[in-house]
KOLVEXTOR-977038 format. One record per atom (N, C-alpha, C): x, y, z. Coordinates in steps of 0.05 Angstrom, whole numbers, padded with zeros to 5 digits, always signed. Layout:
XYZ/...
//
This chain:
+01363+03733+01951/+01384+03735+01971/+01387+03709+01985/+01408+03704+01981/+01418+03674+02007/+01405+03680+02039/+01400+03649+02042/+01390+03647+02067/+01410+03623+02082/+01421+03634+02106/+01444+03615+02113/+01440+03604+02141/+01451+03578+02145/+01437+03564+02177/+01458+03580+02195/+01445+03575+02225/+01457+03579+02236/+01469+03567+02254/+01481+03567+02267/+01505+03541+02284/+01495+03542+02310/+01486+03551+02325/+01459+03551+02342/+01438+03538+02346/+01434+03534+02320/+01398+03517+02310/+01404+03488+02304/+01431+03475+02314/+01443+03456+02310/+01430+03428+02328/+01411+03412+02318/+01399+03394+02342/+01413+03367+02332/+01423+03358+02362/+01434+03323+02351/+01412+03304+02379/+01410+03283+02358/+01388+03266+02378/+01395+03243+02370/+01394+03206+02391/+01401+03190+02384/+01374+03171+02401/+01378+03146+02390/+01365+03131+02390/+01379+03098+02391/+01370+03079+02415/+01388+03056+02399/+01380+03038+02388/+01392+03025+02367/+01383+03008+02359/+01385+02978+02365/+01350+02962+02365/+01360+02936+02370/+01366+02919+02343/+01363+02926+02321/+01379+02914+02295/+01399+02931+02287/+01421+02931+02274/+01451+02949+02273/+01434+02966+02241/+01434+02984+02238/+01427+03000+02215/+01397+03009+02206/+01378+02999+02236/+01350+02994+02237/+01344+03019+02253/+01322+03040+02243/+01318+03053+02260/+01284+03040+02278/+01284+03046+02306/+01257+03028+02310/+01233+03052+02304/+01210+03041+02296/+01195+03065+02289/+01185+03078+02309/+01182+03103+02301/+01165+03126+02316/+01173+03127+02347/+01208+03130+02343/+01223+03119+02364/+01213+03150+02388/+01226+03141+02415/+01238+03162+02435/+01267+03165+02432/+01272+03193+02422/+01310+03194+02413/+01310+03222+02437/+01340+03217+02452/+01350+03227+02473/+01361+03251+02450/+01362+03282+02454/+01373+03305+02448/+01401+03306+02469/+01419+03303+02445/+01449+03302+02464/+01464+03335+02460/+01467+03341+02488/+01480+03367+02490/+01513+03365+02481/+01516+03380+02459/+01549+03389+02445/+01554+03413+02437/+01583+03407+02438/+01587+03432+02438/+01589+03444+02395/+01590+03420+02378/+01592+03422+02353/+01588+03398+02339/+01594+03386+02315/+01603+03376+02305/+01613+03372+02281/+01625+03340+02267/+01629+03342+02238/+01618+03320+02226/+01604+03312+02238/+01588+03282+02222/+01579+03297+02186/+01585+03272+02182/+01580+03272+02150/+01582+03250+02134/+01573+03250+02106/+01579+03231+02086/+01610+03233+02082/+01632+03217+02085/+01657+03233+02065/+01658+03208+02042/+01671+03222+02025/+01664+03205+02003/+01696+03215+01990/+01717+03196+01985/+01738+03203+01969/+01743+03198+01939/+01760+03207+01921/+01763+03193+01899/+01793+03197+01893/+01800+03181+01865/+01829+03189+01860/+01836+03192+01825/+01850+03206+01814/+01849+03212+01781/+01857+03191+01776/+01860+03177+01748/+01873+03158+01734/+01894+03178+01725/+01928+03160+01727/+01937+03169+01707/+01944+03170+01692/+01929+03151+01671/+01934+03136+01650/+01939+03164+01627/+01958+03154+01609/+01965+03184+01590/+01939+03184+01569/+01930+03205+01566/+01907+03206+01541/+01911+03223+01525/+01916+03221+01502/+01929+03245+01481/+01921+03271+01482/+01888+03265+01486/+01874+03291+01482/+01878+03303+01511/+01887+03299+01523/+01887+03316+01550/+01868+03314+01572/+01854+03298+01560/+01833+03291+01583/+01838+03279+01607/+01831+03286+01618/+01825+03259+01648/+01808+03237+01640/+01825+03210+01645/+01810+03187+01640/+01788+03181+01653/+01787+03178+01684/+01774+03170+01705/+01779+03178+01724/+01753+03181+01741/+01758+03192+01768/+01744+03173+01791/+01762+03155+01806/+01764+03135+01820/+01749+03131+01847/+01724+03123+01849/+01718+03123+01879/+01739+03110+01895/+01753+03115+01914/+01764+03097+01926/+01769+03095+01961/+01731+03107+01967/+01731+03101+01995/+01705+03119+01998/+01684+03109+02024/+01666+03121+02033/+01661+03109+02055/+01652+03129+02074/+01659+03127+02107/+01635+03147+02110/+01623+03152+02133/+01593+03158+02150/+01605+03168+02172/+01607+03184+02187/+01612+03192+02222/+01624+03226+02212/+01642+03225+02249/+01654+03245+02246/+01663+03237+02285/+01665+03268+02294/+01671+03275+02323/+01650+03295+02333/+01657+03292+02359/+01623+03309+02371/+01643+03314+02398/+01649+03341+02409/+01661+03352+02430/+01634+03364+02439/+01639+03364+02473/+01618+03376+02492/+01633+03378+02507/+01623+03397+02535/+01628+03408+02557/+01608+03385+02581/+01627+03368+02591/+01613+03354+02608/+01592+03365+02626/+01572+03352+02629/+01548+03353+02653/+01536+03318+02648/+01525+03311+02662/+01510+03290+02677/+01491+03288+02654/+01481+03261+02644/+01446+03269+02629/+01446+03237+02616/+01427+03231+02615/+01421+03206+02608/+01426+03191+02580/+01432+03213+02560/+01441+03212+02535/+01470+03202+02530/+01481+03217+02555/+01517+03212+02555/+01524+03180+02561/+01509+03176+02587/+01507+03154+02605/+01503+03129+02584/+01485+03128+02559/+01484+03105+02540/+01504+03107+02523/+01520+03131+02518/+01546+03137+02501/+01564+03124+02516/+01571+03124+02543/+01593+03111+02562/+01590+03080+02552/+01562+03076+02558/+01549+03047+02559/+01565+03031+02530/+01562+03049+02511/+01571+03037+02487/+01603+03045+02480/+01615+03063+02484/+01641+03071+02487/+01653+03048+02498/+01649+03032+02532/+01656+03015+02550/+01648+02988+02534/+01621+02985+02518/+01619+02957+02516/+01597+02949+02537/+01601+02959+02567/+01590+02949+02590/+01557+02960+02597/+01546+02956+02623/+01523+02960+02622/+01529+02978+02658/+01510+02992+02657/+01506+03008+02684/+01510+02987+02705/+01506+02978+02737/+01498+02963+02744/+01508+02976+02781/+01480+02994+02791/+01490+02998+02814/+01509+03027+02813/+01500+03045+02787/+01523+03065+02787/+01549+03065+02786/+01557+03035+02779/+01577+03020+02769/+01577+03022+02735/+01605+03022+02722/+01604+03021+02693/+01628+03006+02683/+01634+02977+02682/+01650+02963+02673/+01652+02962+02642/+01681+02951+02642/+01692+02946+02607/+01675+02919+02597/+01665+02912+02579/+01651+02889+02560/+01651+02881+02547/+01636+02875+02536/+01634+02859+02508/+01612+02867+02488/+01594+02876+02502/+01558+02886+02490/+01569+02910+02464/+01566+02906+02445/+01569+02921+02420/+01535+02938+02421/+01536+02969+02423/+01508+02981+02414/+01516+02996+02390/+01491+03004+02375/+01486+03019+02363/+01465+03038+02361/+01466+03062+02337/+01453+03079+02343/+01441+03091+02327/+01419+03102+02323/+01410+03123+02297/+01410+03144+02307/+01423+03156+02294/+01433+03197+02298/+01418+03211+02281/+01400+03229+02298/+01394+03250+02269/+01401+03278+02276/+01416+03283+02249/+01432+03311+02258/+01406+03331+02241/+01400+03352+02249/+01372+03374+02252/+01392+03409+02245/+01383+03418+02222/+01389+03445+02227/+01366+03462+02203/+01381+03484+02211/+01358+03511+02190/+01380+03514+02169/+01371+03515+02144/+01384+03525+02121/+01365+03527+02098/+01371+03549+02084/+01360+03556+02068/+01320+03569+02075/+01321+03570+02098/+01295+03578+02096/+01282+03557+02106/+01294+03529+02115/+01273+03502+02114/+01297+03487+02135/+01276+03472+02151/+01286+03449+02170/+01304+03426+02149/+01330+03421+02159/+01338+03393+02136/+01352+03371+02159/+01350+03359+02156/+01357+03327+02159/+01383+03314+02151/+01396+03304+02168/+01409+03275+02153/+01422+03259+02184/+01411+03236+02173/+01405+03215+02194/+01430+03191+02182/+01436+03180+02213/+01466+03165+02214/+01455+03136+02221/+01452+03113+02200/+01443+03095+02215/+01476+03074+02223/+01458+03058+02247/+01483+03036+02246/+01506+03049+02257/+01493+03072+02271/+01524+03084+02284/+01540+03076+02315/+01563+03080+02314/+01564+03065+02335/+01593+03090+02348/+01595+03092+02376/+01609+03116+02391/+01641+03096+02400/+01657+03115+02392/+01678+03102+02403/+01704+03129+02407/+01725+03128+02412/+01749+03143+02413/+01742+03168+02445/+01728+03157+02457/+01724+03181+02484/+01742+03192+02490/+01749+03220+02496/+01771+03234+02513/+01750+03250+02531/+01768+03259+02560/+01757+03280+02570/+01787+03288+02575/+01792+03315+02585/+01804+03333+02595/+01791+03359+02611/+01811+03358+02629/+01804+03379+02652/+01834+03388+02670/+01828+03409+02677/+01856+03429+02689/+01850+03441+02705/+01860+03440+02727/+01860+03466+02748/+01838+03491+02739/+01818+03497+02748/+01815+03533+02740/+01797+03521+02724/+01786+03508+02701/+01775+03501+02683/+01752+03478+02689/+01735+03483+02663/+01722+03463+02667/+01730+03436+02643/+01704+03421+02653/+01716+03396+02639/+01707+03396+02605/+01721+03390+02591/+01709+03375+02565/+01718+03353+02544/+01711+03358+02534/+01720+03324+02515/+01707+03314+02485/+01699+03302+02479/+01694+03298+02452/+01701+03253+02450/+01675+03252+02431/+01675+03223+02419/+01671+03224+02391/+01680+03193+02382/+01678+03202+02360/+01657+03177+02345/+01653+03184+02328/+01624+03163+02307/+01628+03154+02284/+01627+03121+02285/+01626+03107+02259/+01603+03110+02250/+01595+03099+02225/+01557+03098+02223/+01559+03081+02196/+01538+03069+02189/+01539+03048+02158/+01529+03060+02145/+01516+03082+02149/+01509+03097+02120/+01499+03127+02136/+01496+03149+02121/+01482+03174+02124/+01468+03184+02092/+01447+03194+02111/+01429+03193+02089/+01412+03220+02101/+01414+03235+02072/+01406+03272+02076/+01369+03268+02069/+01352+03287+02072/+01326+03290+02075/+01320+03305+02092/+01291+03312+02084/+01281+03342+02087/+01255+03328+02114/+01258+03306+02116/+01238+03293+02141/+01250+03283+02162/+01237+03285+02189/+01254+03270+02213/+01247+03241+02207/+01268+03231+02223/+01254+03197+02233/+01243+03194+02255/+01233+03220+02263/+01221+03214+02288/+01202+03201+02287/+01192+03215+02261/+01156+03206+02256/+01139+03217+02282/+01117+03193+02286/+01099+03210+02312/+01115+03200+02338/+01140+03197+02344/+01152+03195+02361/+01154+03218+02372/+01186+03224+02391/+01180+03247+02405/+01215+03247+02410/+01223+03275+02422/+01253+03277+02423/+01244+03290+02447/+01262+03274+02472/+01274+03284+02494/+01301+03301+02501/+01290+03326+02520/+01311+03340+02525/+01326+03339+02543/+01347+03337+02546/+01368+03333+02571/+01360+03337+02588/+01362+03332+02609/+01369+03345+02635/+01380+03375+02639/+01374+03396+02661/+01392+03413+02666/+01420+03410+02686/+01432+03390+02685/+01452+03388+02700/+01477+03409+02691/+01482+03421+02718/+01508+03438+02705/+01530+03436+02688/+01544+03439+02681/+01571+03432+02672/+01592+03433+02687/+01609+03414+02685/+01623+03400+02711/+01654+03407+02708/+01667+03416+02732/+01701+03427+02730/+01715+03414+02748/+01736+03412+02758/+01749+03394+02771/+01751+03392+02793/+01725+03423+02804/+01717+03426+02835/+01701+03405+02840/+01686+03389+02822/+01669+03375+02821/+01681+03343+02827/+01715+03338+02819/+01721+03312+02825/+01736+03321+02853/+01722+03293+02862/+01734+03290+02895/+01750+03263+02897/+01750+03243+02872/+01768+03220+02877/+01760+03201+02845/+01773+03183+02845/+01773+03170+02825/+01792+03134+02827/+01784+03118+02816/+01784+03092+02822/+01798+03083+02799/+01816+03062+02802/+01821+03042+02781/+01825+03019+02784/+01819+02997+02758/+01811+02970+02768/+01839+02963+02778/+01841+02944+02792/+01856+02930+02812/+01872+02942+02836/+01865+02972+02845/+01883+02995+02856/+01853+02978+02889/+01874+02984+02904/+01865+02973+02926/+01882+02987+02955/+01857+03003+02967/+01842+03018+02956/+01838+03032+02945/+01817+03049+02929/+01817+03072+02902/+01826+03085+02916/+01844+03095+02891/+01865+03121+02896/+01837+03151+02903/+01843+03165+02919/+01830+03187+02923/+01854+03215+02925/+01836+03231+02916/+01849+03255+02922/+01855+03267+02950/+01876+03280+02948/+01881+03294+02989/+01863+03317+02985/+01864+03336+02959/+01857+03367+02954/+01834+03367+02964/+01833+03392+02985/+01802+03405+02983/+01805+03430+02977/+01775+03427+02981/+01768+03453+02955/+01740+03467+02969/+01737+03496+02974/+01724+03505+02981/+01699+03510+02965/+01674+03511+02983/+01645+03503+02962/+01628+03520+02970/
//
């Protein structure tokens, strides 16, 4: 009888790297809270269509391979996110400050689930976070989604943790628009703030 994973048992954890496609050994990788994802190998091809008498298909064309995907969550606070901004921006923290930059990071992702009866693996090296959205509405809470390049993914039945160790988030709530009280933009003088209040 089939044994099938479940979407639940779904663990993503990152790590950064200080060489681009290097994982460091027996790292500390941050467990990032999401709400899903689609990271994967994709791998395309294309038919030839050269005429062959016999009816055959001539060739079948690699003609592209790509590593990532997108990763949506329900915002909260946590230290995992905070190095995703860091690299999204380019910039570095400084004072609870988060400026635009230049600093290129990367990352090793290992995506963790149950299937078939057995823990499986496949790890994103050389990945790097980019395309951020958030959205939020009246009544609602916030969420959003980024998305991930990577230079290779590579499936296996072992972590890269090794004798390292995976940290769990924080419990910070998840955050709705009762939660924004103002917001800033560069050269706006002074930051624009909100008039709304909101009962707490």
């Amino acid at each position: 009888m089939p044994q099938f994973g479940a979407t639940n048992d779904l663990l993503l954890a990152h790590v950064a790297e200080t060489t681009m496609g290097v994982t460091p050994a027996n790292p500390t990788m941050d467990r990032l809270r999401v709400n899903g994802e689609t990271l994967n190998a994709n791998v395309t091809f294309d038919e030839a269509d050269e005429i062959n008498p016999n009816y055959d298909l001539t060739d079948l064309i690699l003609t592209g391979q790509s590593a990532g995907g997108s990763i949506p969550f329900d915002f909260a606070k946590h230290a995992a996110f905070d190095q995703i901004l860091d690299a999204v921006l380019r910039g570095t923290w400084t004072a609870g400050v988060l400026k635009a930059s230049t600093v290129r990071r990367s990352f090793s992702v290992e995506k963790s689930f149950l299937a078939g009866g057995s823990r499986k693996y496949m790890k994103f090296l050389g990945l790097r976070y980019g395309g951020l959205s958030l959205t939020g509405q009246v009544g609602g809470k916030i969420t959003g989604s980024y998305d991930a390049l990577a230079l290779s993914a590579i499936p296996g039945t072992t972590s890269i943790v090794g004798t390292g160790s995976v940290t769990d988030p924080g419990t910070n709530r998840i955050m709705s628009l009762v939660d924004v009280t103002g917001f800033a933009m560069a050269g706006a003088s002074p930051p624009r703030r909100s008039t709304a209040s909101v009962p707490r």
